[in-house]
C-alpha positions in Angstrom: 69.3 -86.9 80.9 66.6 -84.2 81.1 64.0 -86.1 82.9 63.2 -89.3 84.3 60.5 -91.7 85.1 60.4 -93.2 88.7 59.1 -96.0 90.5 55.5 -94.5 91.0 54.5 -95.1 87.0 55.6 -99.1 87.9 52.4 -100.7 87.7 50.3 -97.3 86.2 51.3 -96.7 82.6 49.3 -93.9 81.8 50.2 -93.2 78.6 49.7 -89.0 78.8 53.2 -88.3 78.8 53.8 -89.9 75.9 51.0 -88.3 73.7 52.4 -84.6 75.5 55.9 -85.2 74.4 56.3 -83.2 71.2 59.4 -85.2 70.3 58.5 -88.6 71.0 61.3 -90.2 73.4 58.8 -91.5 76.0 58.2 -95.7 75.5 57.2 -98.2 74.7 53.6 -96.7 73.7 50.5 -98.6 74.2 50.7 -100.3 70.5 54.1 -101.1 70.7 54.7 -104.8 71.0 57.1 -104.6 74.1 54.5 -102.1 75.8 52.6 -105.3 78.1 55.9 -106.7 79.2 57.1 -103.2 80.7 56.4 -102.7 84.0 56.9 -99.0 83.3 57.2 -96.1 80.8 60.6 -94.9 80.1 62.4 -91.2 79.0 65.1 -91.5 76.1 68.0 -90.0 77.2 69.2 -89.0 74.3 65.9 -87.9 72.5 64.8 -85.9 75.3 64.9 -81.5 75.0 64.0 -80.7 78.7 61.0 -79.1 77.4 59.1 -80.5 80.6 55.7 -81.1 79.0 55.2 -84.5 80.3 55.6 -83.6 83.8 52.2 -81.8 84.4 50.1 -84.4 82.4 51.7 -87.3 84.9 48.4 -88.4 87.3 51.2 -90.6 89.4 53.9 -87.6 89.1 56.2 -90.2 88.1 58.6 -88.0 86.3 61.0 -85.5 87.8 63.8 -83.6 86.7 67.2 -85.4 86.4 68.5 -82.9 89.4 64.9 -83.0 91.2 64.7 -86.8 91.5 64.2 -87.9 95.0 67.1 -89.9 96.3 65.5 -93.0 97.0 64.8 -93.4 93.0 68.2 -92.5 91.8 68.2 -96.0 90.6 65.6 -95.1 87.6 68.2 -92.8 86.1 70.2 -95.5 85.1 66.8 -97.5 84.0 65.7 -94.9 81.9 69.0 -94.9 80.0 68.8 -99.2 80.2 65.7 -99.2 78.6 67.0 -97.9 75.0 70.4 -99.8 75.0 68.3 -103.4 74.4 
């Protein structure tokens, strides 16, 4: 995983990431019906090319770099990947 979202988008949401990300592997998006009962935004694994562009557009700076995520968050790696194995 290239990047991941962490605990400070819980709550926040903002949707910027997801309109920066040139390959579209940041959900659920704002008119996607599961986006209301998320309590975050979450980085497809698999869909992701490290390209970095929704790490500046983040007002919470929720989203770090697999190998730059603090270790009190590690947890959100594995709830990144979670998220797309429904």
């Amino acid at each position: 995983m290239a990047y991941v979202i962490a605990e400070p988008c819980i709550g926040t949401k903002d949707t910027a990431c997801v309109d920066a990300c040139p390959v579209d592997c940041i959900h659920p998006k704002s008119d996607e019906s599961d986006f209301d009962n998320e309590e975050m935004l979450y980085i497809d694994p698999d869909e992701c090319i490290d390209c970095g562009a929704c790490v500046p557009v983040c007002p919470v700076s929720a989203i770090f770099a697999q190998e730059d995520l603090p270790e009190k968050w590690d947890e959100f790696t594995d709830k990144n990947s979670a998220f797309y194995q429904k």
